[in-house]
VOMARVO-683312 format. One line per field, with one value per atom (N, C-alpha, C): atom name; x, y, z; residue in one letter. Coordinates in Angstrom, 1 decimal, decimal comma, padded with zeros to 4 digits. Each point is the difference from the previous one (the first is absolute). Layout:
a = CA; ...
X = X; ...
Y = Y; ...
Z = Z; ...
r = a; ...
This chain:
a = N; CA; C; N; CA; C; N; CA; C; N; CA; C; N; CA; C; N; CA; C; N; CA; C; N; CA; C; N; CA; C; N; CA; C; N; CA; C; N; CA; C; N; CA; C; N; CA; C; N; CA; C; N; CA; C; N; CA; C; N; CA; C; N; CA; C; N; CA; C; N; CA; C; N; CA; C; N; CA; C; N; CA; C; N; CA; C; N; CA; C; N; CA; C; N; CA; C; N; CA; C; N; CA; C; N; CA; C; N; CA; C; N; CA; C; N; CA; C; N; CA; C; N; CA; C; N; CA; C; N; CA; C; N; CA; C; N; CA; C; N; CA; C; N; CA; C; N; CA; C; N; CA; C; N; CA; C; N; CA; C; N; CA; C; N; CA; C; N; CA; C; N; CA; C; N; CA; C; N; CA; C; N; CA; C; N; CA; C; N; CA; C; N; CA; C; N; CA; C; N; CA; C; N; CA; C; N; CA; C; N; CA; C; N; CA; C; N; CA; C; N; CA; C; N; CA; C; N; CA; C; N; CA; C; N; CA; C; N; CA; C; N; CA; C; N; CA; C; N; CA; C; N; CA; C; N; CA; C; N; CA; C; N; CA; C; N; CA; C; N; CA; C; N; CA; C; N; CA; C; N; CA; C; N; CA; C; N; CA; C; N; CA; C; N; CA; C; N; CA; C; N; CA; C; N; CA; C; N; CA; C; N; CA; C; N; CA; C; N; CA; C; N; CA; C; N; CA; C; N; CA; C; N; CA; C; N; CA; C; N; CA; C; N; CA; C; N; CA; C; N; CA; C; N; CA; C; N; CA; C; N; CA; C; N; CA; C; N; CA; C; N; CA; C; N; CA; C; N; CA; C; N; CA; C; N; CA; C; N; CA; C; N; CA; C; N; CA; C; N; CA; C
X = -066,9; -000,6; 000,0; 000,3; 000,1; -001,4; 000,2; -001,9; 000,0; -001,0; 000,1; -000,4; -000,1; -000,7; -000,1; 000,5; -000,5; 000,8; -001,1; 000,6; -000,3; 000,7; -001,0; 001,4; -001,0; 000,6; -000,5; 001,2; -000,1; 001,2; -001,3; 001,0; 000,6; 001,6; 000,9; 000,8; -000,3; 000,2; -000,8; 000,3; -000,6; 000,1; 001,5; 001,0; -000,3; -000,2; 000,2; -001,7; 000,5; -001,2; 001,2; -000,6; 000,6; -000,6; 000,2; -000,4; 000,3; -000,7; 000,3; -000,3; 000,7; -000,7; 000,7; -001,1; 000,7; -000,1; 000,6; -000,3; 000,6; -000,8; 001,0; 000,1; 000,8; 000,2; 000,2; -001,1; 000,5; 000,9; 000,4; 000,9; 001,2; 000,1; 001,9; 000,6; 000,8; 001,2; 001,0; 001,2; 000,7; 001,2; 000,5; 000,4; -000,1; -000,8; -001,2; -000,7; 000,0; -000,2; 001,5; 001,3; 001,2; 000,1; -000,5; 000,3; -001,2; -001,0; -000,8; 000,5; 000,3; 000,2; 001,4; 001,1; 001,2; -000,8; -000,6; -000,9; -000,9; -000,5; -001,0; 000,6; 001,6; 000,4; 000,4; -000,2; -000,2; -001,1; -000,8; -001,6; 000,0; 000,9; -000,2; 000,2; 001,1; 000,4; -001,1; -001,1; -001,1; -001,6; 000,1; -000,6; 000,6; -000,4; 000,2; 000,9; 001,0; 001,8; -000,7; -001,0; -000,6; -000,8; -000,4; -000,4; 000,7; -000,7; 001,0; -001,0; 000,8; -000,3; 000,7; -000,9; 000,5; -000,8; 001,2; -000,8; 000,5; -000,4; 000,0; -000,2; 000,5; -000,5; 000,5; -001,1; 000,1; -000,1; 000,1; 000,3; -000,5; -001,3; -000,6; 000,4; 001,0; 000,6; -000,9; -000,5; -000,5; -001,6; -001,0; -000,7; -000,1; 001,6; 000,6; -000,7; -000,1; -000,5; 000,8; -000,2; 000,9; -000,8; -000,2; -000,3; 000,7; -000,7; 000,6; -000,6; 000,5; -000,9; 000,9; -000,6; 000,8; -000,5; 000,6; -000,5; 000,6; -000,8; 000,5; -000,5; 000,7; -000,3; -000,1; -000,9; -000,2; -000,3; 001,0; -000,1; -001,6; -000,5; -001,4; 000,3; 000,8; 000,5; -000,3; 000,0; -000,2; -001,2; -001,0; -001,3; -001,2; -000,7; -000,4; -001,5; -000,5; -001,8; -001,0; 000,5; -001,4; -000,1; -000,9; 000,0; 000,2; 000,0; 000,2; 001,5; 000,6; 001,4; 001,1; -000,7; 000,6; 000,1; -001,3; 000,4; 000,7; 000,2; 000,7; 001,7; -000,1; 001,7; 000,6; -001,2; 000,1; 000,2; -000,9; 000,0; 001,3; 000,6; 001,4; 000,9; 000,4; 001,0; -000,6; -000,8; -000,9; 000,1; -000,6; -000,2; 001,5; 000,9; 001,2; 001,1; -000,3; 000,5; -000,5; -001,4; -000,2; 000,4; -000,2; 000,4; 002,1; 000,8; 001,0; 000,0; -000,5; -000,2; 000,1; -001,0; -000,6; 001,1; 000,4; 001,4; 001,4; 000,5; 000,9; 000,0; -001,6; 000,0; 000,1; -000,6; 000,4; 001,5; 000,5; 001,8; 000,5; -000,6; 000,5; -000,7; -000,6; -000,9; 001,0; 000,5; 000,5; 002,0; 000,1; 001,8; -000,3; -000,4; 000,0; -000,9; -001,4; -000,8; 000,6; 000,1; 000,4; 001,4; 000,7; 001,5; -000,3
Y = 023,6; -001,3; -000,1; -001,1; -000,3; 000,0; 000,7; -000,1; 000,0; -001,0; -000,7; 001,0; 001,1; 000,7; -000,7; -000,9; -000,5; -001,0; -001,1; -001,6; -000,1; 000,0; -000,3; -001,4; -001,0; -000,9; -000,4; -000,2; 000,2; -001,4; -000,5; -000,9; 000,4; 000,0; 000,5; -001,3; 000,1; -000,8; -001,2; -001,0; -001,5; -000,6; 000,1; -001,1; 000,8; 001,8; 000,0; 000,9; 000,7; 000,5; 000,8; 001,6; 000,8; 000,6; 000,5; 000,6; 001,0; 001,4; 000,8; 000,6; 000,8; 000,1; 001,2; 001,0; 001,1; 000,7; 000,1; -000,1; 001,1; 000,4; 001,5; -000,1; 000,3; 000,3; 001,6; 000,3; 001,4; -000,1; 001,1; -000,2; -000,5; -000,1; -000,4; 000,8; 000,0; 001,7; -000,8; 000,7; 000,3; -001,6; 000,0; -000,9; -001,6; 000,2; -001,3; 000,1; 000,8; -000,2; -000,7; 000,7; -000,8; -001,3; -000,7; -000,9; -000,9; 000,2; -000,5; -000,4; 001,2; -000,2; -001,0; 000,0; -000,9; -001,3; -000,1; -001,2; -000,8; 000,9; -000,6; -000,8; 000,4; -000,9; -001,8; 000,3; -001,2; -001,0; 000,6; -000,7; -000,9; 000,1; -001,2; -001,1; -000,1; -001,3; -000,8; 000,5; -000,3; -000,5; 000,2; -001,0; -000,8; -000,4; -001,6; 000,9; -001,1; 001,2; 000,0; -001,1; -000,6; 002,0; 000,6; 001,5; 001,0; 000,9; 001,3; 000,7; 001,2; 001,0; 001,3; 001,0; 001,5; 000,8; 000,6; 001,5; 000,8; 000,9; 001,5; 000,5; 001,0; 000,2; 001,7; 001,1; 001,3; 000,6; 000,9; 000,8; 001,3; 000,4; 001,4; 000,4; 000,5; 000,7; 000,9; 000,5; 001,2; -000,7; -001,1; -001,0; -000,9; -000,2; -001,4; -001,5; 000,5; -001,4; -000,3; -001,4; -001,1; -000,5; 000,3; -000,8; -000,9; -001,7; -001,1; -000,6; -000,1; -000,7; -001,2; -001,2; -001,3; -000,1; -000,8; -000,8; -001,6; -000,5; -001,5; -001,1; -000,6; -000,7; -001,3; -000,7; -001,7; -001,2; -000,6; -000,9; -000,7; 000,1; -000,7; -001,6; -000,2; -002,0; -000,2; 001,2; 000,1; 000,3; 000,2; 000,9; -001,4; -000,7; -001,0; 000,3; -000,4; 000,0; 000,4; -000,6; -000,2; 001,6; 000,8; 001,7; 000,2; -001,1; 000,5; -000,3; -000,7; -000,3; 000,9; 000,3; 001,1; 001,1; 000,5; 001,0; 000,4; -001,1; -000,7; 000,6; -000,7; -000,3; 001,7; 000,4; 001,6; 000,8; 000,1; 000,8; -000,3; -001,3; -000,2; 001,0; 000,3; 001,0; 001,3; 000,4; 001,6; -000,1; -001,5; 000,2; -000,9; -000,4; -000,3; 001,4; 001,4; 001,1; 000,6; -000,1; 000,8; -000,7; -001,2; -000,5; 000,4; 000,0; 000,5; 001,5; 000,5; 001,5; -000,1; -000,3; 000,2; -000,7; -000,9; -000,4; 000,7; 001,4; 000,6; 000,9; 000,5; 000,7; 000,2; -001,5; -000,4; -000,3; -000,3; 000,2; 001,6; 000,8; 001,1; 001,3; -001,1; 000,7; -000,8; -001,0; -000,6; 000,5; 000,1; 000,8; 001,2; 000,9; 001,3; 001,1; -000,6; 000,8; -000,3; -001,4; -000,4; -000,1; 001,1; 000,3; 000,5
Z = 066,1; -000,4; -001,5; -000,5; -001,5; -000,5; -001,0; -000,5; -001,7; -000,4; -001,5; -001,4; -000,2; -001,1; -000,8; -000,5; -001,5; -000,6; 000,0; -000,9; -001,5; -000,4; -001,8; -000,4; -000,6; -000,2; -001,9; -000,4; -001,6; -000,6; -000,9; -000,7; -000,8; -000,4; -001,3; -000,6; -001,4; -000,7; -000,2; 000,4; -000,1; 001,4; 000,1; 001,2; 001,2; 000,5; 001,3; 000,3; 001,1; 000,6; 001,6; -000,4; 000,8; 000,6; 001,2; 000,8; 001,0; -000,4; 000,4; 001,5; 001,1; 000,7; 000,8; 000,2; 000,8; 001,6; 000,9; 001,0; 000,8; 000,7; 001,0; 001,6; 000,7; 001,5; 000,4; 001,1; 000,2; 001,5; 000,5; 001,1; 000,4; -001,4; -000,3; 000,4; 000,5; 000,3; -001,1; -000,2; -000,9; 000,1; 001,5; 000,4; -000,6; 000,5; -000,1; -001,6; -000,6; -001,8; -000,6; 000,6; -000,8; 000,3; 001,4; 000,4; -001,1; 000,1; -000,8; -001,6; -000,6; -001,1; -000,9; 001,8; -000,4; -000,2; 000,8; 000,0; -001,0; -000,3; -001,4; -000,4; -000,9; -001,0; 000,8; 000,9; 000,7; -000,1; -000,5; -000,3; -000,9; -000,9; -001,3; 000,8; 001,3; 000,5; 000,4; 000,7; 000,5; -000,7; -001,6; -000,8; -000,8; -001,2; -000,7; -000,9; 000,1; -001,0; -001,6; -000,4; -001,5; -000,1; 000,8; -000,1; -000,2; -000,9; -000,7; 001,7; 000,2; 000,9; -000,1; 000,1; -000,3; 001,1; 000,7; 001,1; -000,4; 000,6; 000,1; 001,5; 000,8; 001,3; -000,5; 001,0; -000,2; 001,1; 000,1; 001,7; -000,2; 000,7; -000,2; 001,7; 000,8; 000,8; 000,5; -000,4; 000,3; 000,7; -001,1; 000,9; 001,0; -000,4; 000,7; -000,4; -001,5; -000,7; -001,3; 000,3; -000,5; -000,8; -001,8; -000,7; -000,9; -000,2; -000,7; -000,6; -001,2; -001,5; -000,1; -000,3; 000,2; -001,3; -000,7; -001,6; 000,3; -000,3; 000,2; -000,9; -000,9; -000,9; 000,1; -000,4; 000,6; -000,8; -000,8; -001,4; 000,3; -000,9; 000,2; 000,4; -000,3; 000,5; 001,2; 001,0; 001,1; 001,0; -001,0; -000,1; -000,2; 000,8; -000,4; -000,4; -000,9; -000,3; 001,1; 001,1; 001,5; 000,0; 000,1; -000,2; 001,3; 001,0; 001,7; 000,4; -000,5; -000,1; -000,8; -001,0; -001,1; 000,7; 000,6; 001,0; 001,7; 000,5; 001,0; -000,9; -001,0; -000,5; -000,4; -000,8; -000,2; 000,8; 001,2; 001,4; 000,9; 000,3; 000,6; -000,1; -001,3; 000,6; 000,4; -000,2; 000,7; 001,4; 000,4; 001,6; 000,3; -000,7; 000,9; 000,0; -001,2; 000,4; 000,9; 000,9; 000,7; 001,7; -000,1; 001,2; -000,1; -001,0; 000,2; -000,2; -000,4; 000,4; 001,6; 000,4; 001,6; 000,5; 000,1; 000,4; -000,1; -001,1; 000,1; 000,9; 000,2; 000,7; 001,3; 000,6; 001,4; 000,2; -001,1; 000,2; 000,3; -000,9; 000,1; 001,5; 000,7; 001,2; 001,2; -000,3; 001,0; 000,1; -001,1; -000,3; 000,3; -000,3; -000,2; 001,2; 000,1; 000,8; 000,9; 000,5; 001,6; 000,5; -000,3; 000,7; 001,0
r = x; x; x; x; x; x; x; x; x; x; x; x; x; x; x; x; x; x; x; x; x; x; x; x; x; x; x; x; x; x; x; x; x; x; x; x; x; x; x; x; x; x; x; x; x; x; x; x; x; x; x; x; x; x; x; x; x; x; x; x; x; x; x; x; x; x; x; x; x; x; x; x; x; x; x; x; x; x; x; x; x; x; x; x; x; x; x; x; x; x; x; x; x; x; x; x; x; x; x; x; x; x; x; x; x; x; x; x; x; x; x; x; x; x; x; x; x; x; x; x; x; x; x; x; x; x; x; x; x; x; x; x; x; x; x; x; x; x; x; x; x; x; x; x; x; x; x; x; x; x; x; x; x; x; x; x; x; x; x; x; x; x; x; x; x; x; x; x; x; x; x; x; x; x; x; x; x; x; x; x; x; x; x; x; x; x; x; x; x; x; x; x; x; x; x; x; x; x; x; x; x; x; x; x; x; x; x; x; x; x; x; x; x; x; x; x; x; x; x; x; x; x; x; x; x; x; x; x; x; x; x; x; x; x; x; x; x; x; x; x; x; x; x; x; x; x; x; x; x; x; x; x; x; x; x; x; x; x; x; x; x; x; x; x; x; x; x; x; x; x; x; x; x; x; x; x; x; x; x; x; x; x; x; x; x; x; x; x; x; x; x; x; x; x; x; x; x; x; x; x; x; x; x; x; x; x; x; x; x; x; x; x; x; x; x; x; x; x; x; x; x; x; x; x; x; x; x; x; x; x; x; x; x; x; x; x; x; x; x; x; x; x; x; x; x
């Protein structure tokens, strides 16, 4: 199960506002970490193209945990004044990576486990 260690959200520059976020899964087998990780780079498709995005994914084998640090940058043009909307607009891609997270994985439970 995907679980959140740590958000920190930081304004850089004037124009954006980024946001960091790191997150781990244990019970990966090894399999199922490559499949994952072809995948990531698939994630940019899945928010606003106007967004910079940077991952990372790591593989402790021996745990069978899968750590992932996402960096994601978000032009302030995009970021509106309301502080409950601001955070709505911020938070989107955190929780549309975890609902595709959870979604690769049901791919990769349904190809692979169930032969």
């Amino acid at each position: 199960m995907l679980k959140t260690n740590d958000i920190q959200i930081n304004k850089i520059k004037l124009e954006a506002t980024e946001i960091s976020v790191a997150l781990e899964d244990t019970g990966v087998n090894p399999e199922q970490y490559i499949f994952l990780k072809d995948r990531l780079d698939s994630y940019k498709f899945y928010i606003n193209s106007e967004y910079s995005i940077k991952s990372e994914i790591q593989y402790n084998e021996s745990l069978q945990l899968v750590s992932i640090a996402i960096n994601i940058i978000i032009p302030d043009r995009y970021i509106p004044n309301d502080p409950i909307k601001a955070n709505e607009i911020i938070m989107d891609p955190v929780d549309t990576f975890q609902i595709f997270y959870d979604t690769q994985n049901e791919i990769y439970d349904r190809k692979y486990r169930n032969i």
